[in-house]
C-alpha positions in Angstrom: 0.0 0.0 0.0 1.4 3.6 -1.5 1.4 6.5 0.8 -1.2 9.4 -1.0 -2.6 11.8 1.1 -0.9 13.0 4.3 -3.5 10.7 6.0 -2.6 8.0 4.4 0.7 8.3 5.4 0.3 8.5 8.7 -1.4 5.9 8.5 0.7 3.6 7.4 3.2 4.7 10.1 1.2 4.5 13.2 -0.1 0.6 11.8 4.2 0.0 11.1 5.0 0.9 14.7 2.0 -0.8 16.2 3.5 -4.3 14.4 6.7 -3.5 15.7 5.4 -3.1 19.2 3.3 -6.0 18.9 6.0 -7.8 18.3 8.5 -6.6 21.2 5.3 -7.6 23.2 4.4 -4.1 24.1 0.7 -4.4 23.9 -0.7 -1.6 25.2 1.2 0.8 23.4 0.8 -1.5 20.5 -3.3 -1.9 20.4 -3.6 2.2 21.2 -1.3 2.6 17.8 -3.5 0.2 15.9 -6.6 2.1 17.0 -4.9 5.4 15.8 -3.7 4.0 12.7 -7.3 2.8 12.2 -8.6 6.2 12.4 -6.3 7.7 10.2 -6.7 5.0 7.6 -10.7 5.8 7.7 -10.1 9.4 7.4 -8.0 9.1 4.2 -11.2 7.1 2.5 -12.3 10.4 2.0 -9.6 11.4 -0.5 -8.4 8.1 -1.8 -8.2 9.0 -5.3 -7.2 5.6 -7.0 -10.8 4.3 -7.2 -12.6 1.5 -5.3 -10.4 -1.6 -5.2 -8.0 0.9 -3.5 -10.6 2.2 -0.9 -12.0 -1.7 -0.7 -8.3 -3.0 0.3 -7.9 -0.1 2.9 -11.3 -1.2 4.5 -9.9 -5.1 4.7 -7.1 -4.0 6.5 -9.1 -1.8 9.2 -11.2 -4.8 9.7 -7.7 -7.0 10.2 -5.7 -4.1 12.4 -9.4 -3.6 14.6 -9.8 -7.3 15.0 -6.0 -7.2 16.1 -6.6 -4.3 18.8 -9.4 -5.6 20.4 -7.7 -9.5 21.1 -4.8 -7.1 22.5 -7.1 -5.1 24.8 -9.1 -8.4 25.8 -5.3 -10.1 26.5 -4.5 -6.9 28.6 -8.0 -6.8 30.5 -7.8 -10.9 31.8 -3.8 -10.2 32.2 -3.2 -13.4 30.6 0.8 -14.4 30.3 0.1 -16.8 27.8 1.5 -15.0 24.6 -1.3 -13.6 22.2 -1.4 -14.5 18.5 1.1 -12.7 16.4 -0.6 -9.5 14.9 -1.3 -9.1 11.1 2.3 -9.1 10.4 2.6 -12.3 9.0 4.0 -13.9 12.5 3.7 -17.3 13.3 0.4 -18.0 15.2 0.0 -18.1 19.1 2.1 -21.1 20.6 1.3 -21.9 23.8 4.6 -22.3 26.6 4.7 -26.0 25.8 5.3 -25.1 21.8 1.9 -26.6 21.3 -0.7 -23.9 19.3 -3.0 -22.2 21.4 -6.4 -22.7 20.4 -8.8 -21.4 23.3 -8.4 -18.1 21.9 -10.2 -19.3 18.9 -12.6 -21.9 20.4 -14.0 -18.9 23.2 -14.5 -16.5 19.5 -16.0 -19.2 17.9 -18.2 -20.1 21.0 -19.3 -16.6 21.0 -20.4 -16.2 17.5 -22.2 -19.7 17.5 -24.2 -17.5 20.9 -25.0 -14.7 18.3 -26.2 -16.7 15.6 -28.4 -18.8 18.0 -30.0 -15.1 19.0 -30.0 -14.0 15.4 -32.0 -17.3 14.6 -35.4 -15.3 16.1 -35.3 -13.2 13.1 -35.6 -15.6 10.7 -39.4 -15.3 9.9 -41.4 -18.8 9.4 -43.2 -18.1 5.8 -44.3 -14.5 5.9 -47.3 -15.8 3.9 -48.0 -12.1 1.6 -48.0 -12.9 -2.0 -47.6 -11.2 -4.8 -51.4 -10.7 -5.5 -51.4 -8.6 -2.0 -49.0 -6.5 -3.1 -51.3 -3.8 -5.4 -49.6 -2.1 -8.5 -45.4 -2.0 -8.2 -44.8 -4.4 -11.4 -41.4 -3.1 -12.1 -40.2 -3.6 -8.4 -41.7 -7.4 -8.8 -40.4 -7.7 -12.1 -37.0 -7.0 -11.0 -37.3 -8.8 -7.9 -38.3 -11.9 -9.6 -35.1 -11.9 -12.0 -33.3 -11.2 -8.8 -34.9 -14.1 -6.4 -37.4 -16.5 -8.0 -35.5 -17.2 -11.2 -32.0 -18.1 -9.7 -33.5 -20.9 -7.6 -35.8 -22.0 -10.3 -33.2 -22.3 -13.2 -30.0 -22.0 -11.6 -28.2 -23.5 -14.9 -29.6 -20.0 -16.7 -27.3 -18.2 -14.1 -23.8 -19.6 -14.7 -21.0 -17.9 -15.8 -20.8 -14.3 -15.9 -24.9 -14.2 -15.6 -25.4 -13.8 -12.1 -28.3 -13.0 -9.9 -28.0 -9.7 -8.2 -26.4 -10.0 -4.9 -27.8 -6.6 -3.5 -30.9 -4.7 -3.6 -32.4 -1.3 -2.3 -36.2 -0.8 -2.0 -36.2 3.3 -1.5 -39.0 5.5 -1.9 -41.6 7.6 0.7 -43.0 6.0 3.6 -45.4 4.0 3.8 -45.7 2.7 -0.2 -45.1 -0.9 0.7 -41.4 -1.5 0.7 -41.6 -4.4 3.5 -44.4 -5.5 2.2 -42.8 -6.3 -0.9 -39.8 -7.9 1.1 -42.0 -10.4 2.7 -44.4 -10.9 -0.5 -40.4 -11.6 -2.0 -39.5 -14.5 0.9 -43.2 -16.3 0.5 -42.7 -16.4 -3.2 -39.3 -17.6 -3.2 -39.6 -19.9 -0.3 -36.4 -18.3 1.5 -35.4 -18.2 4.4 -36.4 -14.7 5.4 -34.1 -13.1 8.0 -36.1 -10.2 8.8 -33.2 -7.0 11.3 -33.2 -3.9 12.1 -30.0 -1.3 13.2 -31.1 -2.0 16.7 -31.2 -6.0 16.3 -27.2 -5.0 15.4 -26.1 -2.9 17.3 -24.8 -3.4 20.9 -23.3 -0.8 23.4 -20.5 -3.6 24.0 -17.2 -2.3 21.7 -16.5 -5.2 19.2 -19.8 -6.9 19.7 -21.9 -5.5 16.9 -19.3 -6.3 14.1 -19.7 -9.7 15.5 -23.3 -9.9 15.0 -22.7 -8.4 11.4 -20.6 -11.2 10.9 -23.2 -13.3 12.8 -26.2 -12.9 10.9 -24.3 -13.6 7.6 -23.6 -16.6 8.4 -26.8 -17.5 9.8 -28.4 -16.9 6.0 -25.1 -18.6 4.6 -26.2 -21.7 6.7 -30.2 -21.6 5.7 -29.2 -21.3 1.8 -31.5 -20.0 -0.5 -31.9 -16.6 1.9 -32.7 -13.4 2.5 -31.9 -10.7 4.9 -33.6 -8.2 4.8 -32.7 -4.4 6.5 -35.1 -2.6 7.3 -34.3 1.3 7.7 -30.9 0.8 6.3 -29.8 3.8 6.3 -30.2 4.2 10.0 -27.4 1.5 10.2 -25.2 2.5 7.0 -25.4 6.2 7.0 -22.8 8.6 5.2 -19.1 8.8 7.2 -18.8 11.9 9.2 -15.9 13.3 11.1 -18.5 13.1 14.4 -19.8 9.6 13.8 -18.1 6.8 15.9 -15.0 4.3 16.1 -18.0 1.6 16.6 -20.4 2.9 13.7 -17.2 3.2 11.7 -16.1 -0.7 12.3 -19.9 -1.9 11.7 -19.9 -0.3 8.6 -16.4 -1.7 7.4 -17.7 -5.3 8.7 -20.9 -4.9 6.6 -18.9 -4.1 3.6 -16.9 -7.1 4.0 -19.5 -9.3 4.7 -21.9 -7.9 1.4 -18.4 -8.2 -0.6 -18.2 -12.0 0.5 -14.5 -12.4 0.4 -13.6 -15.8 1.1 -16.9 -17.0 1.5 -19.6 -18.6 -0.9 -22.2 -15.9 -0.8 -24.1 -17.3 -3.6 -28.3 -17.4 -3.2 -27.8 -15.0 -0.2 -29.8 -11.7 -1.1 -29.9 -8.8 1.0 -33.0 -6.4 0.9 -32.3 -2.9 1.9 -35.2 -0.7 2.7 -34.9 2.8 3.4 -37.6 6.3 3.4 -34.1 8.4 3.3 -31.7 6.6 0.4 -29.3 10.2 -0.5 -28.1 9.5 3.4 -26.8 6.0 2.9 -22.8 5.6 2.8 -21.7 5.8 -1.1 -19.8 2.5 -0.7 -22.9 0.9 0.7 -25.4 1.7 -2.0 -22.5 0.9 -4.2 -23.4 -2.7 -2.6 -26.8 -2.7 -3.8 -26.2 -2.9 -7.0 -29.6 -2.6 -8.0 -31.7 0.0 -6.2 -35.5 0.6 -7.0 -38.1 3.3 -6.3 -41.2 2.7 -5.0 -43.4 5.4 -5.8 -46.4 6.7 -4.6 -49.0 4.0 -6.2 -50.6 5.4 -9.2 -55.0 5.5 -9.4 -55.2 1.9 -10.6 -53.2 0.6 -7.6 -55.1 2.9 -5.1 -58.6 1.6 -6.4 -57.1 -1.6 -5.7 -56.0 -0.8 -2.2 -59.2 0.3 -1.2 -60.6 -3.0 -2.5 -58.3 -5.0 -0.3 -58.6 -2.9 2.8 -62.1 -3.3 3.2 -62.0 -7.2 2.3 -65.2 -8.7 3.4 -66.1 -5.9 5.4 -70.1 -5.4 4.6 -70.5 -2.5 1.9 -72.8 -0.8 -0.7 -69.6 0.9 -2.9 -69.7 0.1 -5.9 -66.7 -0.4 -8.7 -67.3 2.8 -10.4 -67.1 4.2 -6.7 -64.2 2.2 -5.8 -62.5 3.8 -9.6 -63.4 7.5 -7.9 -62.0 7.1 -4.9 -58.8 6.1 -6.4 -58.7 8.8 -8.6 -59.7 10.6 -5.2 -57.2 9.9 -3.1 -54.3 11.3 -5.6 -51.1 11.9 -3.6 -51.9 9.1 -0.5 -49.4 6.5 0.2 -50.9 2.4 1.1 -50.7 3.5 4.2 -52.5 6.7 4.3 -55.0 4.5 2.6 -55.3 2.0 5.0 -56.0 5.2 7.4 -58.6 6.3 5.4 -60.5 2.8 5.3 -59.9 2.3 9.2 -61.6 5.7 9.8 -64.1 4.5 7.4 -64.7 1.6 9.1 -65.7 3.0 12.3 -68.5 5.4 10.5 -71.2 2.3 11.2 -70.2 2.2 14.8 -70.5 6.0 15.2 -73.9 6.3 13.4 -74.8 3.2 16.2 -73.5 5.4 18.8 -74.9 9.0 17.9 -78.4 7.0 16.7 -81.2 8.6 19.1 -84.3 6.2 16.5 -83.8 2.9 15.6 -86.0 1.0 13.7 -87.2 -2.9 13.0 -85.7 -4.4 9.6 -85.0 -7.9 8.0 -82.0 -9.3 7.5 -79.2 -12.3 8.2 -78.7 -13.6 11.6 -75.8 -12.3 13.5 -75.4 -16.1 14.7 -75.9 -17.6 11.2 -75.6 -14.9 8.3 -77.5 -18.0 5.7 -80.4 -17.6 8.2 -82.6 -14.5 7.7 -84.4 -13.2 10.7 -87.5 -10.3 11.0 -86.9 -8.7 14.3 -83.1 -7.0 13.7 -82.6 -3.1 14.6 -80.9 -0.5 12.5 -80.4 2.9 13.2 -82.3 5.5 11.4 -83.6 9.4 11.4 -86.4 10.5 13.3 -88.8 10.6 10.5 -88.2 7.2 9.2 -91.2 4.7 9.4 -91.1 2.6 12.1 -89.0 4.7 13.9 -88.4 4.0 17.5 -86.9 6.5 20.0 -83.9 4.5 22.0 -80.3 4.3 22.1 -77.7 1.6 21.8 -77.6 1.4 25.2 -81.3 -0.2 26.0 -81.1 -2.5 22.3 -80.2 -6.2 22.4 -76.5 -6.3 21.2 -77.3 -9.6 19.0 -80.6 -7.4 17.4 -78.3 -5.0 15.8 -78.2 -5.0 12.1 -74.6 -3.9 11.0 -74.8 -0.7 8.7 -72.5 -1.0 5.8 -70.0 0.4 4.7 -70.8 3.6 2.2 -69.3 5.7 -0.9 -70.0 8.7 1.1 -68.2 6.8 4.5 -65.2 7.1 2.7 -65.5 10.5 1.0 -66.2 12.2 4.4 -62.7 9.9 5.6 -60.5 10.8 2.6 -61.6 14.5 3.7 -60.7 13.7 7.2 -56.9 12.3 6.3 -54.3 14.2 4.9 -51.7 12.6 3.0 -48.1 11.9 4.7 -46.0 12.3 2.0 -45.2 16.3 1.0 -43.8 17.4 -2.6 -40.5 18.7 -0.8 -40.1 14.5 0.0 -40.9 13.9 -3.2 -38.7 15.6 -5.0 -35.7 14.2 -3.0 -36.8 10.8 -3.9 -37.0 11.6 -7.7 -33.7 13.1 -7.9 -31.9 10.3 -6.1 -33.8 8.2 -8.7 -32.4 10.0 -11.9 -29.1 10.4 -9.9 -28.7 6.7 -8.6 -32.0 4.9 -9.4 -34.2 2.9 -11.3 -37.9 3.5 -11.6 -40.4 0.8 -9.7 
């Protein structure tokens, strides 16, 4: 490795000395020099200038001179005497008094990760059971997620060679347009095993510990082959580098590199599924990672008509499909999720009109017990001058004489009115011009 920037170069310096004091045996002065080199190394990322291989072997040797520093500082803390493994410069390996090679070292390491992947194991997620068909509109995201997942385990010989199956993929777009939903509708479909994590499932106040789990959870889908992992709020674990950020963020960022690079490993039918509201703050050498990144947009009318469909499933209801098309075309600008807002607000109309009814009066209709049988004697609630009207309240009815209202056109008018939509134009415009900058349309 060349000496470039100033940092560099002091870099490479501090990491010199710290092997030549981890040699003499001077571990504490040596694991503090590591550290520093370490920092130094990071900082000169910035302005490496000779293109990613270059900046990719500079982040394998932080991993290897980190890794280093923290057996030192665990060898200082017990105050073993048994000499430590030889650091990174190409000693021979730890020999016990009795010239025999120390192995406990390795065996407690090893002991601990097999401890992390059994806790890692309750994020693998037992069939998620969402299929594509519950997924409304996004083709091009399932397109593309299909060639990425389904495909590779159904033909494997159509991906030998240099056609491979992508390795890495983003989900980015507002909030609430589906992006996990898509994840899970991706692990049912593909019959994966669907390791389903979060930042905070990673990260651990203990220094060196969340590296490990990094490591951890990529063996965990290496050993339950065809998988997934899947990230949720990526970006919240892979942010940009900053000056203020960190040794700890730092080293789980390196690790996650490493592990997504799959040096030395066979990382073959492991996919990892970002997912992020806020994809212009992920590190550039992570989204590098994801080599193919897709928008999820806002879902367009035909997809929203759809969404209103599914949300009020067999919910009882007079709206009809040219409502349904109208409401769609309605609710312009509203995420899935502000949708399923609108139809839960909806769906408590009925029970209000129960509550606020002063008149009820006596109607036919199914049996609360048994909907095939149809009974006389049912209450609904009703205006004053209705015929038949009877003054009471909810309060002094039978609760099995109640006749459900249904669902109306104008139920869901009055709740669209009632909901604003989440996602402003400002967002919006940040997520189209990462999309012409980075993307790929969904």
């Amino acid at each position: 490795m060349s000496g470039g920037t100033p940092a560099m170069t002091k870099a490479i310096d501090l990491v010199t000395k710290a092997t030549d004091e981890d040699k003499k045996g001077e571990y504490a002065e040596a694991q503090k020099l590591y550290e520093h080199g370490v920092q130094y190394f990071l900082h000169s990322l910035k302005y490496e200038a000779n293109g990613e291989r270059a900046k990719e072997s500079i982040r394998v040797k932080c991993t290897t001179y980190l890794e280093r520093a923290e057996q030192l500082k665990e060898y200082l803390l017990k105050k073993d005497k048994k000499k430590v493994k030889e650091g990174p410069s190409g000693g021979p390996k730890g020999k016990s008094s009795n010239g025999k090679e120390s192995d406990s070292e390795e065996e407690g390491e090893n002991a601990e990760l097999k401890k992390m992947e059994k806790q890692l194991e309750g994020a693998i997620v037992e069939n998620p059971n969402v299929k594509w068909s519950d997924v409304a509109g996004l083709e091009v995201a399932k397109e593309a997620l299909k060639e990425a997942v389904i495909l590779p385990i159904k033909f494997p010989h159509l991906f030998t060679g240099n056609r491979t199956p992508w390795r890495g993929i983003l989900l980015f777009g507002p909030p609430g347009t589906g992006k996990s939903f898509l994840a899970k509708a991706v692990a049912t479909e593909a019959k994966s095993t669907f390791l389903s994590v979060s930042s905070s499932d990673l990260m651990s106040k203990w220094l060196g510990e969340s590296e490990k789990m990094v490591k951890s959870l990529f063996a965990v889908a290496r050993g339950n082959k065809p998988a997934i992992i899947f990230i949720d709020e990526v970006d919240s674990l892979c942010g940009s580098r900053s000056d203020n950020e960190s040794e700890s963020a730092r080293r789980v960022k390196t690790e996650f590199l490493v592990q997504m690079q799959g040096v030395g490993v066979d990382n073959s039918q492991v996919l990892v599924l970002g997912a992020t509201n806020i994809p212009w703050q992920l590190d550039a050498a992570i989204r590098r990672r994801f080599e193919k990144r897709i928008y999820i947009s806002l879902p367009e009318a035909q997809a929203r008509t759809t969404m209103f469909k599914l949300h009020i499933g067999k919910t009882k209801t007079t709206v009809t499909d040219h409502e349904y098309r109208d409401l769609g075309e309605r609710a312009k600008g509203y995420s899935g999720a502000d949708i399923s807002i609108v139809v839960r607000d909806a769906l408590m109309m009925p029970v209000r009109k129960v509550q606020s009814a002063t008149h009820f009066r006596t109607v036919s209709g199914p049996s609360p017990e048994d909907p095939t049988v149809t009974v006389h004697d049912l209450l609904e609630p009703c205006s004053p001058g209705s015929q038949g009207a009877m003054e009471t309240t909810w309060m002094e009815i039978d609760g099995k004489k109640l006749l459900e209202p249904p669902i109306t056109y104008k139920d869901l008018i009055k709740a669209i009115e009632n909901t604003k939509p989440s996602v402003n134009d400002a967002d919006l415009l940040k997520q189209v011009k990462f999309t012409e900058d980075f993307g790929q349309e969904g």
